[in-house]
N, C-alpha and C positions, 0 to 999 in steps of 0.2 A: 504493500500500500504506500509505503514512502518512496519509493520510487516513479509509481505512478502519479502521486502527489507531486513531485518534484518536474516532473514532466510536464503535467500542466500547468503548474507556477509559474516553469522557465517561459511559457508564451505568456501569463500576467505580471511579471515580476520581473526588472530587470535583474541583469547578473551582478551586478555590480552591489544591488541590495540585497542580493540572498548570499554573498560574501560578507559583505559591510556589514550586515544585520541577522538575516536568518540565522547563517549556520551558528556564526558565539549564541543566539539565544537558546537554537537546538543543543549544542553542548553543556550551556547551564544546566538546562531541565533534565538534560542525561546526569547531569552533576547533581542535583537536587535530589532525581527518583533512586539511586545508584548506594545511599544507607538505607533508606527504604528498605530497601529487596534484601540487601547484607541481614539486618537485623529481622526482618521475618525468615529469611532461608532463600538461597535460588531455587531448589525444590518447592518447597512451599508455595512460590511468590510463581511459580512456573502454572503449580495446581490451581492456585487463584485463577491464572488467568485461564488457564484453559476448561476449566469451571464456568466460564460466563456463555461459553458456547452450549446451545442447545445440543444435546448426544447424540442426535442424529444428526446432527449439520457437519456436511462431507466437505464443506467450504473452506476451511481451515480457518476462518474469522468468521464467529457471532455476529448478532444487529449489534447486539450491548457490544463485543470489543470493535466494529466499526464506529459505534458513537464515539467512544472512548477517545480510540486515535482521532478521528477528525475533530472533535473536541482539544483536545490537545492540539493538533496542529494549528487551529484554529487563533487557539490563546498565546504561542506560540507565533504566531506571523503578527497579531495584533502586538506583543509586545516589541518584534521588530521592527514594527509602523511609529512607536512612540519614540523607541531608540533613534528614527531617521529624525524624528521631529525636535527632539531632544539633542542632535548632532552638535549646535552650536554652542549652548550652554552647557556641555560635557566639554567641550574640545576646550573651553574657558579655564571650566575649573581643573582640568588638568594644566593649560599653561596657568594656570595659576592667579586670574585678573580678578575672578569671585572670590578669594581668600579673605578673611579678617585681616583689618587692618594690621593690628599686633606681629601677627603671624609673618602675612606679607613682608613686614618689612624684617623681619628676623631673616627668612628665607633667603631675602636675597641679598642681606649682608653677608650669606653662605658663601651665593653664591659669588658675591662680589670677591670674595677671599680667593676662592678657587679659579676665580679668574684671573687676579692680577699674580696670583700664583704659577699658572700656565705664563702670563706675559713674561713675567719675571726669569722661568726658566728657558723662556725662547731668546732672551737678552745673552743669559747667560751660555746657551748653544750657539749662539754669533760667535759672541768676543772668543770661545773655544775653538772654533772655526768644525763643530760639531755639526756635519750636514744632515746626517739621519736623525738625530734628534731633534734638529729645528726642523724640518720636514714633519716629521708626527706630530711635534708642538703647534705649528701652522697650522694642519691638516685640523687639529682638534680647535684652535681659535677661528677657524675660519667656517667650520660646518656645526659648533656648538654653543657659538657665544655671539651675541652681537658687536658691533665695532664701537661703540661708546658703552659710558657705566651705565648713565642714565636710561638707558633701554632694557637693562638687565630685566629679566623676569626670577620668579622660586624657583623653576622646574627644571630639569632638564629640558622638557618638549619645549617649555615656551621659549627660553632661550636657543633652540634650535630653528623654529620655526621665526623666532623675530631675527633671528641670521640670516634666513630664507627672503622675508619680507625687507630686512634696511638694506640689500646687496643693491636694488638698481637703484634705490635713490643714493647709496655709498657712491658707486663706480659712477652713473651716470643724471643723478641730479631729476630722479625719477620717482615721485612717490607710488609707490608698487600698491599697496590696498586700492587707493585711488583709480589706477590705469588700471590694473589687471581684469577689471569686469570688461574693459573697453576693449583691451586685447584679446580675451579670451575668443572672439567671435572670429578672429582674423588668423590664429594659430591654423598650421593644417593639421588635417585628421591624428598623422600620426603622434605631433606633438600631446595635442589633446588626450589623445589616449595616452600617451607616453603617463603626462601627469594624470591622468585620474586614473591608472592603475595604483601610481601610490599612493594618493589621496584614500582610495577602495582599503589598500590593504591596511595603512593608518590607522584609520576608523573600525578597522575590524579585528585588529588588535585592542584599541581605546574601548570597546563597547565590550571585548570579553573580560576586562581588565577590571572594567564598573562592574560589570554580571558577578566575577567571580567575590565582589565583596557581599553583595545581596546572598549568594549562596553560601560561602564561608559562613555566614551570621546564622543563617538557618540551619544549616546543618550540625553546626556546634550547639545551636537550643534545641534540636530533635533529639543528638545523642544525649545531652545532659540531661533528658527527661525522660530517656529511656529504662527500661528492669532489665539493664545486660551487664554484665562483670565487666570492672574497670573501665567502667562509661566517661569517668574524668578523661583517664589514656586517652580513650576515643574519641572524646573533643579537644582533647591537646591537639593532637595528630591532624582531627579533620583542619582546625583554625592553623598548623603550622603548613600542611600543605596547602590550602585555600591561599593564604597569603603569600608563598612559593607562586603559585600559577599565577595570582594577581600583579606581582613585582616583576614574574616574566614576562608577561604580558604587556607591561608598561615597557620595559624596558628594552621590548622587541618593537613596540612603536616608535620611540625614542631614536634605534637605529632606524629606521624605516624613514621615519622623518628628515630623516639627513637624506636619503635617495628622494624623497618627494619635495625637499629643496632644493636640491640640485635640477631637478627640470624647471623647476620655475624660474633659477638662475639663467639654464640655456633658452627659455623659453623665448626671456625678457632679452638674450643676450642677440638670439636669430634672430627676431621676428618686432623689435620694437620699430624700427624704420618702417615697416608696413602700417602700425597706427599713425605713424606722421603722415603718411601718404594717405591715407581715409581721412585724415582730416585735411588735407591739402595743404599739409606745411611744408615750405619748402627743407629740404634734407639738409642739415647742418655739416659745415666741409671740415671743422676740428671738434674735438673732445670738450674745448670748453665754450661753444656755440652750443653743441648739443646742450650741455648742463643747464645754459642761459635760457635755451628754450624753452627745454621741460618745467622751468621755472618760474617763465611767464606764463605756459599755457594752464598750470596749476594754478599763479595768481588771478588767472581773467577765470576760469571756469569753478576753482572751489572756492577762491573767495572771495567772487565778484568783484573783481577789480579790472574797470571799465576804462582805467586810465592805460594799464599793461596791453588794453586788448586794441589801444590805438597805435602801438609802435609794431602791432604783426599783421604781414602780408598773407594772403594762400597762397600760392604754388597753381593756380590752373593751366599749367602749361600742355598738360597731357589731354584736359577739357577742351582748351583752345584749338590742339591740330585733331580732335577728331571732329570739333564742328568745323573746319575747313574739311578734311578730306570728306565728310559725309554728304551723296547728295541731295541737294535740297527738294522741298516736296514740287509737285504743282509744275515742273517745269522752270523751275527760277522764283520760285517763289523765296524769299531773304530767310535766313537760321534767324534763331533767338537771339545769336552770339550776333549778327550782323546787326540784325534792327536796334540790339542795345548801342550798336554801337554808331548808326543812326542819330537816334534821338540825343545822344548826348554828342555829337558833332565829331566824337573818335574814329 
C-alpha cells in the first residue's frame, strides 16, 4: 500500500516536498511507533495486527488495517503541509534571529571568539608562510562566517548562510536578499535546479532535526511511564540517542548549507549581468562602476531615492536596432520608435 500511495503522490506532490517534508515526517512516526511495538512484543504487536483482519479475508489487509494506514498517511502528509508552511520560521530559529534576547547575545559572543580565533590563526599561517593551513583557515572563514563582526549570527547555519547572503554585496556592491527574487526568474534551468537541490536537501535535514526533538520528548514520557524493568535505562538511552540523531541532523545541514551557498555565490557570480540587461542598464566596463551601480539602483528602487534615479540612463540599444531592422506594418507605415521620434523633433 505504501508504495502505491507513493505513486500516486508522486503525480500530487512535488518531489522536492516528499524529500523536504514527507519522508523526515514518515521517519518520525516510524521513530514514534518503533517502542510501541518493542514494549508490547514484535510477536505480539504482529498478532494485533493481523487480528484486525476478518479470517477469511484472503487480501492480506483488512477494511480496519486499510483505514489504519491511510489514516496514518493521511496525518502524516498533513503534518508535512504545516512543516512546508512552517519553513521560514524554522529556518529562523535555527539561524538563530527568534532567540531571547539574553541568549542571543551570549551566543554570539561564542561565536565572535571563534571567529577572530580562526582570523587570528590564519595571521599566524601567513607570517609562517604555512600554505595548507591558511588554505583550510580560509576555506572555513570564507564558507562559515560572514566578513564583518557585526553580521555574526548564534548558529552555525546562520552564520553560514549570512556568508552565503553578504558575498555579492562583499565582492560586488550587490544586496543579494534584495536582487535575488529579481534574478531568480532569469537563472537557467540548470542553475535553478542546481540551487534548489540544496535548498530540498537543507530543509530536509532542518525538519528531521525539529521532528526528532518532538519525538525524543515522547518517547522518553512513554518509556518513563511504562511497567518494564529499568524503564529509567530506557529513557536515558531513548533521550541520548534522540539527541545523537537531532545534532546529526543539524549538523549535516550545516555542511549542506555551505554546498547551497556556494551556488548562490556562482549563481550571483554567472548570471548577474543578465539582471542589468532586463533592466536595461547599461553593463558597467570596471569592478568599481559595477559596485557604483548596484548602489544607485538599490538607492532609487528600495529607498526611493528619486534624486539617484536622475543620474541613470537605460541601455536601449539592443530595443533600438531591432525597431530599425523590423519591418514596419501597413506598407511604411512609421515604428513607435520613429513616430517618438517624430513628435519630439529627434
Amino acid at each position: 500500500m505504501l508504495s502505491t500511495f507513493l505513486d500516486k503522490a508522486g503525480g500530487l506532490l512535488n518531489r522536492r516536498f516528499l524529500v523536504a517534508y514527507w519522508f523526515p515526517t514518515l521517519f518520525a512516526a516510524l521513530l514514534l511507533l518503533l517502542p510501541r511495538v518493542l514494549v508490547y512484543g514484535v510477536e505480539a504487536s504482529g498478532r494485533w495486527w493481523m487480528g484486525l483482519a476478518p479470517p477469511k479475508d484472503y487480501t492480506g489487509v483488512g477494511a480496519l488495517q486499510s483505514a489504519l494506514l491511510i489514516g496514518a498517511l493521511f496525518l502524516i502528509t498533513l503534518t508535512a503541509y504545516l512543516l512546508q508552511a512552517l519553513t521560514r520560521p524554522l529556518v529562523r530559529l535555527y539561524e538563530g534571529y527568534s532567540w531571547p534576547p539574553p541568549l542571543f547575545r551570549r551566543a554570539v559572543a561564542g561565536a565572535m571568539r571563534r571567529w577572530q580565533a580562526l582570523k587570528a590563526a590564519r595571521a599566524e599561517a601567513v607570517h609562517r608562510n604555512d600554505l595548507g593551513r591558511y588554505t583550510h583557515l580560509q576555506d572555513r572563514l570564507y564558507y562559515e562566517y560572514p566578513a564583518e563582526a557585526w553580521q555574526l549570527l548564534p548558529t552555525r547555519l546562520g552564520n553560514v548562510l549570512r556568508a552565503a547572503e553578504g558575498y555579492a554585496g562583499r565582492v560586488y556592491g550587490m544586496d543579494a536578499p534584495f536582487w535575488w527574487p529579481r534574478l531568480w526568474p532569469l537563472l537557467p534551468e540548470a542553475a535553478q535546479e542546481a540551487v534548489e537541490d540544496g535548498l530540498t536537501t537543507l530543509l530536509s535535514l532542518l525538519n528531521l532535526s525539529a521532528l526528532m526533538i518532538y519525538v525524543m520528548a515522547d518517547v522518553v514520557l512513554y518509556l518513563s511511564g511504562c511497567r518494564i524493568p529499568h524503564r529509567a535505562w530506557w529513557a536515558a538511552g531513548a533521550l541520548a540517542l534522540g539527541g545523537l540523531l537531532c545534532f546529526a541532523a543539524y549538523r549535516g545541514a550545516v555542511a549542506q548549507a555551505r554546498g547551497y551557498g556556494q551556488q548562490i555565490r556562482t549563481a550571483v557570480d554567472l548570471h548577474r549581468f543578465a539582471l542589468l540587461e532586463a533592466l536595461h542598464c547599461p553593463l558597467p566596463a570596471t569592478p568599481l562602476e559595477e559596485r557604483a551601480l548596484w548602489e544607485q539602483l538599490a538607492a532609487w528602487l528600495y529607498n526611493n531615492d528619486l534624486g539617484v534615479a536622475r543620474g541613470l540612463a537605460y541601455d536601449l540599444g539592443s530595443a533600438e536596432a531591432g525597431a530599425k531592422t523590423e519591418p514596419s506594418a501597413g506598407g511604411g507605415a512609421p515604428s513607435a520608435r520613429s513616430l517618438w521620434e517624430r513628435l519630439w523633433g529627434k
